[in-house]
Backbone as a chain_set.jsonl record, in Angstrom:
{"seq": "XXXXXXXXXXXXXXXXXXXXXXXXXXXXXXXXXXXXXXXXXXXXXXXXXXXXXXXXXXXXXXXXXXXXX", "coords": {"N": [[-1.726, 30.934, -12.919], [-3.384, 28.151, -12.759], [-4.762, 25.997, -15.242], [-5.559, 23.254, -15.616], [-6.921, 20.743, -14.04], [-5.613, 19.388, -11.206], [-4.763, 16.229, -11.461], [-2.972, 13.859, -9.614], [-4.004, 15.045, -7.234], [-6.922, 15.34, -7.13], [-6.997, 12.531, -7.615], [-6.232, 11.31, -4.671], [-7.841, 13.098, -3.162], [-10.14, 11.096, -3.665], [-10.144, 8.801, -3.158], [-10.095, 9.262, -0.278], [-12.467, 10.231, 0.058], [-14.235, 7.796, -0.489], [-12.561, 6.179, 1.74], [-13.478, 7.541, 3.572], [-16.41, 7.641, 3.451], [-16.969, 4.235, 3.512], [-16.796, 4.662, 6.57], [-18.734, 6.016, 7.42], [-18.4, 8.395, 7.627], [-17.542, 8.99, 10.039], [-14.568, 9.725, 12.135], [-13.706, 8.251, 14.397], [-14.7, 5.858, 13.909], [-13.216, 4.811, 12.37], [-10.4, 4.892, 12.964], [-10.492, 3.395, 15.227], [-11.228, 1.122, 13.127], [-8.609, 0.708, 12.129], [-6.503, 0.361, 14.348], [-7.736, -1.885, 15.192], [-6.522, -3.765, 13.026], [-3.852, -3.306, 12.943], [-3.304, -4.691, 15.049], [-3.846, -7.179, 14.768], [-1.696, -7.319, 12.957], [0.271, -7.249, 14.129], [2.405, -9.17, 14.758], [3.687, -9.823, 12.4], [5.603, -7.953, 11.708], [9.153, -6.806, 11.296], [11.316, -5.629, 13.793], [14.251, -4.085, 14.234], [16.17, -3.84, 17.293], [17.786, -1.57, 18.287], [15.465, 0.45, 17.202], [14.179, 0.985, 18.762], [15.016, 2.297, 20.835], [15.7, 4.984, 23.205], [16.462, 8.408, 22.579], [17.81, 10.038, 24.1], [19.353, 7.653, 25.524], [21.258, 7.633, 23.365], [22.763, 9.765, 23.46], [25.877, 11.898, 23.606], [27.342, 12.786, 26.127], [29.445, 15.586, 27.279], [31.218, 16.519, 29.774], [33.181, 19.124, 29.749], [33.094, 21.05, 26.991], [34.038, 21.039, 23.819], [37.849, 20.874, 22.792], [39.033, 23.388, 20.969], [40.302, 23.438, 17.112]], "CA": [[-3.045, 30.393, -12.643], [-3.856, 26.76, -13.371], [-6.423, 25.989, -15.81], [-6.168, 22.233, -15.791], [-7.4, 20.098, -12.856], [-4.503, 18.647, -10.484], [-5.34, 14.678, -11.257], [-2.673, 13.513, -8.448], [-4.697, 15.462, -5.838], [-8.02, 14.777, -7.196], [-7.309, 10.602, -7.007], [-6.428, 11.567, -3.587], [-9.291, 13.205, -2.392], [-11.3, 10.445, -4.194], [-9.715, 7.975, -2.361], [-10.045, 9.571, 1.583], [-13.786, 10.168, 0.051], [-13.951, 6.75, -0.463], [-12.2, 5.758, 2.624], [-15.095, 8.184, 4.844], [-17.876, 7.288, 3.226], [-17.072, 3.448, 4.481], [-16.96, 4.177, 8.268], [-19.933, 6.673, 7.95], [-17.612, 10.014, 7.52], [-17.154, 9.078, 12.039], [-13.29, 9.284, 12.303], [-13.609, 7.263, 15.871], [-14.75, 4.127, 13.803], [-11.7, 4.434, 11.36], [-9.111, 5.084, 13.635], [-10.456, 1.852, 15.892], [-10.499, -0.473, 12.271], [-6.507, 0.723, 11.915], [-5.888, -0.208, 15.391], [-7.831, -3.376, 14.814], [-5.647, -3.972, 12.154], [-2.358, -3.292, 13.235], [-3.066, -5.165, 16.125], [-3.821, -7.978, 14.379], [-1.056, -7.082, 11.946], [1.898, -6.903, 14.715], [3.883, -10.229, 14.696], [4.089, -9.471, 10.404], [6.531, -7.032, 11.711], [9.981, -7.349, 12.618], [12.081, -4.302, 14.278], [15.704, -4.269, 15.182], [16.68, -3.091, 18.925], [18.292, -0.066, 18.05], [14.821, 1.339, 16.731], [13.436, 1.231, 20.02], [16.373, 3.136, 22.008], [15.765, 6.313, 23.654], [17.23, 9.307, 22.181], [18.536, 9.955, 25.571], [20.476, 7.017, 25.776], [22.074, 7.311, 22.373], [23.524, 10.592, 23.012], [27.031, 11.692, 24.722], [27.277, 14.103, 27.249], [30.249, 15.992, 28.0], [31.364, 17.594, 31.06], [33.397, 20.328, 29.295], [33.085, 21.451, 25.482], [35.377, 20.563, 23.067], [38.625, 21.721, 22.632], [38.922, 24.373, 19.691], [41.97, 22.808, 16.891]], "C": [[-3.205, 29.049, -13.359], [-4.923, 26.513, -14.218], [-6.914, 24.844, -16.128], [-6.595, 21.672, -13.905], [-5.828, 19.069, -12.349], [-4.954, 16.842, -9.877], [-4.723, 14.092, -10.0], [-3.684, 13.59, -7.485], [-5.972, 15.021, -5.984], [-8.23, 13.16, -7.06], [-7.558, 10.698, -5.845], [-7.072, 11.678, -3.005], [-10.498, 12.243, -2.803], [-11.089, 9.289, -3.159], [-10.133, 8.283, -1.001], [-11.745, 9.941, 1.052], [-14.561, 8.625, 0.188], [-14.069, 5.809, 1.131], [-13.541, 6.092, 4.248], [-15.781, 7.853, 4.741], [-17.834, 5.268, 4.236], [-17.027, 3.212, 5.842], [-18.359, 5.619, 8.025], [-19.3, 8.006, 8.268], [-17.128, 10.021, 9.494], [-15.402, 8.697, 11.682], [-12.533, 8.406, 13.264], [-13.666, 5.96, 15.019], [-13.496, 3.468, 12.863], [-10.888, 4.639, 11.91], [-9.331, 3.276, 14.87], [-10.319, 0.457, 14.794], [-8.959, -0.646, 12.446], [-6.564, 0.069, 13.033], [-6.349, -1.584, 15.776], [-6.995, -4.122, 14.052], [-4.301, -4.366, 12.335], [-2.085, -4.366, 14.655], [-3.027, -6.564, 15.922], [-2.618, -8.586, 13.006], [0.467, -7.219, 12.879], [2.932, -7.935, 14.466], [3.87, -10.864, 13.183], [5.341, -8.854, 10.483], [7.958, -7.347, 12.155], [11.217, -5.59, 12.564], [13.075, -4.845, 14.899], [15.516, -3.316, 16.861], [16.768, -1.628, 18.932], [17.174, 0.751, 17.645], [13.742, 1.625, 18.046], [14.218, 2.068, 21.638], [15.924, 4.681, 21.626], [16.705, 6.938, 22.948], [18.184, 9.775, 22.705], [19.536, 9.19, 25.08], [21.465, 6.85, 24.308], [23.177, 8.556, 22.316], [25.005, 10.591, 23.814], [27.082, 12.805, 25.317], [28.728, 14.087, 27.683], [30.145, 16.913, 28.788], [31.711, 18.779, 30.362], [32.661, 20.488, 27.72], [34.349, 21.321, 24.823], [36.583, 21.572, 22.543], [39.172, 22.72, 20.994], [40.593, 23.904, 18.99], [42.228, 23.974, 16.857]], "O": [[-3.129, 29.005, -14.587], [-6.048, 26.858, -13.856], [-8.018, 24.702, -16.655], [-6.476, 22.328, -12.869], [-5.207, 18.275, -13.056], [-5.253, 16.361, -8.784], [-5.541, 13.738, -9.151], [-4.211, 12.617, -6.945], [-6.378, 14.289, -5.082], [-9.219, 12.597, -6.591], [-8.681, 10.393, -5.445], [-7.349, 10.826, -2.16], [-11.644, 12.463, -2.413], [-11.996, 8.977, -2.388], [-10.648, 7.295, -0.477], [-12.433, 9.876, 2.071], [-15.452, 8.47, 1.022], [-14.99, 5.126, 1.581], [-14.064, 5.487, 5.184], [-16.366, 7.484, 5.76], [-18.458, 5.044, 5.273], [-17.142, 2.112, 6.382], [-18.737, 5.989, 9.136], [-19.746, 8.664, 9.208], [-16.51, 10.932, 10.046], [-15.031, 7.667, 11.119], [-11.389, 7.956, 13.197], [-12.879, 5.045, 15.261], [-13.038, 2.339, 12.688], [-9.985, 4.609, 11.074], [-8.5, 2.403, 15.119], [-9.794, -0.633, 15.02], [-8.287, -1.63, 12.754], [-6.715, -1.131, 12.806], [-5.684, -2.352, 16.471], [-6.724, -5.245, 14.478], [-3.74, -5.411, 12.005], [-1.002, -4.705, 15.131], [-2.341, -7.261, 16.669], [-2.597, -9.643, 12.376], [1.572, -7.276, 12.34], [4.071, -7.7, 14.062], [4.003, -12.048, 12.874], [6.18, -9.037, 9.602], [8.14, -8.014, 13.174], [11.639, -4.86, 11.667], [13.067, -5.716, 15.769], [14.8, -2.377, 17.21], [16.041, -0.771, 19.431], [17.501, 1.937, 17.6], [12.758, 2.362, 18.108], [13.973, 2.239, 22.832], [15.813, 5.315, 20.577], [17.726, 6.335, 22.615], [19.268, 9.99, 22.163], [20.453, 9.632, 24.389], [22.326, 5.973, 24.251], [24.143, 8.582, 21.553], [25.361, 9.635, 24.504], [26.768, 13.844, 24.736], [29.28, 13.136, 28.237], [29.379, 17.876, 28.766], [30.806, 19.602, 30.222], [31.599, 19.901, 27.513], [35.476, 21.489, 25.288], [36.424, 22.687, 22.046], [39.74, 22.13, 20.074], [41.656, 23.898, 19.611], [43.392, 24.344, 16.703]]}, "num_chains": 1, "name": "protein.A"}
């Protein structure tokens, strides 16, 4: 049984208290700042090729199954 207070978690929740209280506890108006954000945040970013390739096309498909040494 714990008998002190878990400070990590408590910053935490002080913080996302924090974070609610400025859009008015509505999770619609904080999920449209982020995507204001990021949108205005995109060409900050830079991504190689390869992180945008289908899973699909990275795999290999054989006809049979492999031969047992």
């Amino acid at each position: 049984m714990k008998t002190k207070p878990d400070e990590p978690l408590e910053d935490i929740w002080a913080a996302r208290r924090r974070i609610a209280e400025r859009f008015g506890f509505d999770p619609r108006k904080q999920t449209e700042q982020l995507r204001r954000r990021q949108e205005a945040a995109k060409d900050r970013f830079y991504r190689r090729a390869n992180e945008f390739t289908a899973a699909s096309e990275t795999l290999v498909l054989r006809d049979a199954p492999p031969k047992p040494k």
